[in-house]
MDTraj code that builds the backbone (N, CA, C; nanometers):
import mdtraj as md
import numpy as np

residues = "UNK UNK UNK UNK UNK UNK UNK UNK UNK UNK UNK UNK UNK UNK UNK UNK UNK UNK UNK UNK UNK UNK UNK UNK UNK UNK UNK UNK UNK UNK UNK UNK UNK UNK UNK UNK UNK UNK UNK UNK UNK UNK UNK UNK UNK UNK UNK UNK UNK UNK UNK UNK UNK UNK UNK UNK UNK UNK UNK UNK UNK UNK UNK UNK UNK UNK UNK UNK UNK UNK UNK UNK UNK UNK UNK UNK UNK UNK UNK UNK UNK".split()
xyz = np.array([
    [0.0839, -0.1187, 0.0000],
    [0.0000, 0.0000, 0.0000],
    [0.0881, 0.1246, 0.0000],
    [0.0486, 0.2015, -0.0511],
    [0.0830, 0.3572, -0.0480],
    [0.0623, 0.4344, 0.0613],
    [0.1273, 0.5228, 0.1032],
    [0.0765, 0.6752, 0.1605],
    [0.0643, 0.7460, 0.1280],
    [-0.0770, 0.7656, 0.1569],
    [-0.1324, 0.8608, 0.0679],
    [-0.1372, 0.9787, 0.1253],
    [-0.1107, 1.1146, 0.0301],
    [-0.1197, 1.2295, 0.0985],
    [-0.2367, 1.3298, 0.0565],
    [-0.2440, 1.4119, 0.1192],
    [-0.3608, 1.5143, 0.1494],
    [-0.4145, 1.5655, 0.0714],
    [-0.3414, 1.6153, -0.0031],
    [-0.3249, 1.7370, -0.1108],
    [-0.3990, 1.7178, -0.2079],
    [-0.4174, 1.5632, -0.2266],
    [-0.4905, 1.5051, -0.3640],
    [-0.5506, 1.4422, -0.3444],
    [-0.6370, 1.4020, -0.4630],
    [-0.7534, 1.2702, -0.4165],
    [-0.6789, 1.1382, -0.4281],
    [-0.7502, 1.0460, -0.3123],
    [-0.6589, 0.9413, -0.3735],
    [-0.6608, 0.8444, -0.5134],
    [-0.7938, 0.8562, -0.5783],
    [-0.7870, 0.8604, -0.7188],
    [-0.6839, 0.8498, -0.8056],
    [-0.6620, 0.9745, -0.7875],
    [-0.5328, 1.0584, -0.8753],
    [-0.4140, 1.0285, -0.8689],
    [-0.3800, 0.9589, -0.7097],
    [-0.2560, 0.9444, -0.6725],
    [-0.2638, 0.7664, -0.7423],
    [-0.3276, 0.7006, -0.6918],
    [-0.3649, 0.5737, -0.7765],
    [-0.3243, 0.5856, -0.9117],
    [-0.3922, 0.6342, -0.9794],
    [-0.3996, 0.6349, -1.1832],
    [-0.2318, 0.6854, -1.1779],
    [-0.1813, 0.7870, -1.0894],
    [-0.0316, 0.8103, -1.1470],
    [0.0680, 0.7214, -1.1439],
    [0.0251, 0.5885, -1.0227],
    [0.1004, 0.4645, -0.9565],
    [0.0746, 0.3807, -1.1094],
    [-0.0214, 0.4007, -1.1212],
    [-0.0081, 0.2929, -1.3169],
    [0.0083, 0.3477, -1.3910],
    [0.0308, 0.4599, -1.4126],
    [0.0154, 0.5899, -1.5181],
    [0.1962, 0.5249, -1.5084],
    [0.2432, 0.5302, -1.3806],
    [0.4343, 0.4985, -1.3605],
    [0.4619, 0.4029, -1.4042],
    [0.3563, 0.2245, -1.3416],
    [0.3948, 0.1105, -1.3687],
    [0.3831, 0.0849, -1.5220],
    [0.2948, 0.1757, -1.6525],
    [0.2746, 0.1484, -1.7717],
    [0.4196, 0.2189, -1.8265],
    [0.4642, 0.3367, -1.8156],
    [0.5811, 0.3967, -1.8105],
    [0.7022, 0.3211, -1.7759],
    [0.7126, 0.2650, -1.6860],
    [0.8314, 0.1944, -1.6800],
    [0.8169, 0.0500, -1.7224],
    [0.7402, 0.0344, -1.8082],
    [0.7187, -0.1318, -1.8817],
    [0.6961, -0.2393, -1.7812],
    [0.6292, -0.2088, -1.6661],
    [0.5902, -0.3290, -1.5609],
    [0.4700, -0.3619, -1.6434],
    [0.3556, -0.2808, -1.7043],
    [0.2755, -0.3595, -1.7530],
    [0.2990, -0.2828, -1.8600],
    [0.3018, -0.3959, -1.9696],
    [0.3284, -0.3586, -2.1208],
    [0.2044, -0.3029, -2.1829],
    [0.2116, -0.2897, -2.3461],
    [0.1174, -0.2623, -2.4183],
    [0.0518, -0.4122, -2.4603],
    [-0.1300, -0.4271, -2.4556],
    [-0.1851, -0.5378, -2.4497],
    [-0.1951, -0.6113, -2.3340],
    [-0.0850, -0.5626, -2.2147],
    [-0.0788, -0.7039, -2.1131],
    [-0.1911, -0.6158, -1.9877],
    [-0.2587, -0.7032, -1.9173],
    [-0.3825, -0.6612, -1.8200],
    [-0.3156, -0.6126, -1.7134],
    [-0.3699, -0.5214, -1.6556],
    [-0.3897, -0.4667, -1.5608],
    [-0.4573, -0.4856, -1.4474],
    [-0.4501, -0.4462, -1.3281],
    [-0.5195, -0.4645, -1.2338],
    [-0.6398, -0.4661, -1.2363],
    [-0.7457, -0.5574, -1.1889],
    [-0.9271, -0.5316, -1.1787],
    [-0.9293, -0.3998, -1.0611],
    [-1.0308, -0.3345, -1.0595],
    [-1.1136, -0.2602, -0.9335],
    [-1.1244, -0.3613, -0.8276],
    [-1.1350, -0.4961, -0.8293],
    [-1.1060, -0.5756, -0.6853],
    [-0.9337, -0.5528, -0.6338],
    [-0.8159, -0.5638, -0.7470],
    [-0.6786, -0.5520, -0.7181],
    [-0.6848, -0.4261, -0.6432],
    [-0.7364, -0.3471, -0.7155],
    [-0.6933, -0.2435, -0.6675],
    [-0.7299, -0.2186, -0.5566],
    [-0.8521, -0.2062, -0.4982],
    [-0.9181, -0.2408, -0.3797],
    [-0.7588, -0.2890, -0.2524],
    [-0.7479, -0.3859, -0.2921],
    [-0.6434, -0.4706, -0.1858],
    [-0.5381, -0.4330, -0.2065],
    [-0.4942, -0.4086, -0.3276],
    [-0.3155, -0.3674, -0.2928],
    [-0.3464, -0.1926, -0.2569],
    [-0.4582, -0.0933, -0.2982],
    [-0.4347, 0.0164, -0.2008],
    [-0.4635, 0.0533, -0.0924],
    [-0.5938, -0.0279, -0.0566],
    [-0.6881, 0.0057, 0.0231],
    [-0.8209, 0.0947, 0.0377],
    [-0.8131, 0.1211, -0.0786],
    [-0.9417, 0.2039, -0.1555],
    [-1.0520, 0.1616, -0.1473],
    [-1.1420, 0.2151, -0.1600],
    [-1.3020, 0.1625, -0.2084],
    [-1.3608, 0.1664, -0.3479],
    [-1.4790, 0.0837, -0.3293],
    [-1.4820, 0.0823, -0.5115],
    [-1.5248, 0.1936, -0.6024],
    [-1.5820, 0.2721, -0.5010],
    [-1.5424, 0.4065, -0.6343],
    [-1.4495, 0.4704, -0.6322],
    [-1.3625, 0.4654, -0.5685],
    [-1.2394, 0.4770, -0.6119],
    [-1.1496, 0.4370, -0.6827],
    [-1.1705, 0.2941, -0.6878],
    [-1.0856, 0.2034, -0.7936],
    [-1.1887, 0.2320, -0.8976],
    [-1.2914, 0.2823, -0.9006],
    [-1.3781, 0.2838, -1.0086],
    [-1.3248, 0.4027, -1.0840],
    [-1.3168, 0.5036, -1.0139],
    [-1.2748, 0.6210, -1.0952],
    [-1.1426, 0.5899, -1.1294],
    [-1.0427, 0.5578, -1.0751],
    [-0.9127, 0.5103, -1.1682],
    [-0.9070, 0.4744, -1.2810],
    [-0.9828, 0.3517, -1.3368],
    [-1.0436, 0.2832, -1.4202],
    [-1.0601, 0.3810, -1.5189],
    [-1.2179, 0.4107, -1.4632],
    [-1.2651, 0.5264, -1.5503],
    [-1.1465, 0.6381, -1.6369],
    [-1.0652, 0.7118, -1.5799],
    [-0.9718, 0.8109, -1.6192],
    [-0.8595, 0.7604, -1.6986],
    [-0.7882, 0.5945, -1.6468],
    [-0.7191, 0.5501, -1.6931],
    [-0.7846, 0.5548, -1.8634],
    [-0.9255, 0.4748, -1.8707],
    [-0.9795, 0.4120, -2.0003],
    [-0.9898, 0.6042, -2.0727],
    [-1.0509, 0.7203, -1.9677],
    [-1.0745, 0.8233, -2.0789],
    [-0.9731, 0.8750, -2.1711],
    [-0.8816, 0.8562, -2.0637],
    [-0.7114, 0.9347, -2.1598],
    [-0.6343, 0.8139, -2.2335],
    [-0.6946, 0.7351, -2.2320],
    [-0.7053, 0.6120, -2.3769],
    [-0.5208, 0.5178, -2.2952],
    [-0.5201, 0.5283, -2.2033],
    [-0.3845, 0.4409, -2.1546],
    [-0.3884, 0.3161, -2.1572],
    [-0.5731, 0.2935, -2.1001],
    [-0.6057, 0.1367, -2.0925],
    [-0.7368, 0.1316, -2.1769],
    [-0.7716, 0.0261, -2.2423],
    [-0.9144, -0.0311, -2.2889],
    [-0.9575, -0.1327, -2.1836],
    [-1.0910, -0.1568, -2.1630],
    [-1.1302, -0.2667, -2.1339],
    [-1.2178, -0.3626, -2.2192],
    [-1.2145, -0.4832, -2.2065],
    [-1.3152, -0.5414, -2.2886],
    [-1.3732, -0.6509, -2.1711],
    [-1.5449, -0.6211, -2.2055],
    [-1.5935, -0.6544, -2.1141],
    [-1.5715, -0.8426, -2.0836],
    [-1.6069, -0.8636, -1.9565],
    [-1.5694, -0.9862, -1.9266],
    [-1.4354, -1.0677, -1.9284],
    [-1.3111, -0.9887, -1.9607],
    [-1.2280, -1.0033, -2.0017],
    [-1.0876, -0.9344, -1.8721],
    [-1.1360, -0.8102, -1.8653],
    [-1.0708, -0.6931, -1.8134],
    [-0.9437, -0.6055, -1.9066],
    [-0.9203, -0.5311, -1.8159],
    [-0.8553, -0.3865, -1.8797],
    [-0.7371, -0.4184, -1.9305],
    [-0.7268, -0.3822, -2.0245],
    [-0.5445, -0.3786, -2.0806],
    [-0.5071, -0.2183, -2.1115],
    [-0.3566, -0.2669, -2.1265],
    [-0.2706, -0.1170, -2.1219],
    [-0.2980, -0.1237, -2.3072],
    [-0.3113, 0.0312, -2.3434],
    [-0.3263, 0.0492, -2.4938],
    [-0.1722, 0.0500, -2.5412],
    [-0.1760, 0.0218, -2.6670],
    [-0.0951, 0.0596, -2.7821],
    [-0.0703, 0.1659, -2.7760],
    [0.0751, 0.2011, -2.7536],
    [0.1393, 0.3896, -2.7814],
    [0.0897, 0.4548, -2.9142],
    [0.0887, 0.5397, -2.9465],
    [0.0034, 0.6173, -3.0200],
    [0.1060, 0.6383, -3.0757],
    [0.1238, 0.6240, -3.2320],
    [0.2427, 0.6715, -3.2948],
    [0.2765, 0.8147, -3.3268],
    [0.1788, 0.8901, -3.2999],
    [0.1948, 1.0182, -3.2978],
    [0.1551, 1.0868, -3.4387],
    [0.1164, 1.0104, -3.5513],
    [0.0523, 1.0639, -3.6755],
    [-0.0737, 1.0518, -3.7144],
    [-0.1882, 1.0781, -3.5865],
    [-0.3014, 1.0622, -3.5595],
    [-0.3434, 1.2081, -3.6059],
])
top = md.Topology()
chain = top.add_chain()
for i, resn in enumerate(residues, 1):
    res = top.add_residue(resn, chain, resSeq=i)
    for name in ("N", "CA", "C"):
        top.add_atom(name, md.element.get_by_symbol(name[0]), res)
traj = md.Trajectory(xyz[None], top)
């Protein structure tokens, strides 16, 4: 678990902890990610919290999910979009 500090939601501080682990190639492009239950237990969060992670992760396109399946990290964007 983390310590979490004040200043921010813990949301935010969450999505930047995978926002890091996708960044430093702990979880690749295609390979899954944590469920909203993981997350739950390795931070100590509640589920709308791991919910909104989710959520923000999937809006700024880092992760997809496909249902029944769960979330994966996206494909880098080649930049000629």
């Amino acid at each position: 678990m983390i310590e979490f500090r004040e200043d921010q939601p813990r949301w935010q501080q969450v999505a930047a902890v995978l926002r890091q682990r996708i960044g430093d190639g702990i979880y690749r492009p295609g390979s899954r990610v944590p469920s909203e239950n993981d997350l739950m237990q390795e931070f100590g969060i509640a589920r709308m919290t791991a919910h909104k992670v989710m959520r923000a992760l999937r809006e700024e396109g880092a992760i997809y999910t496909v249902r029944g399946m769960g979330s994966f990290v996206s494909q880098p964007s080649d930049g000629s979009d």
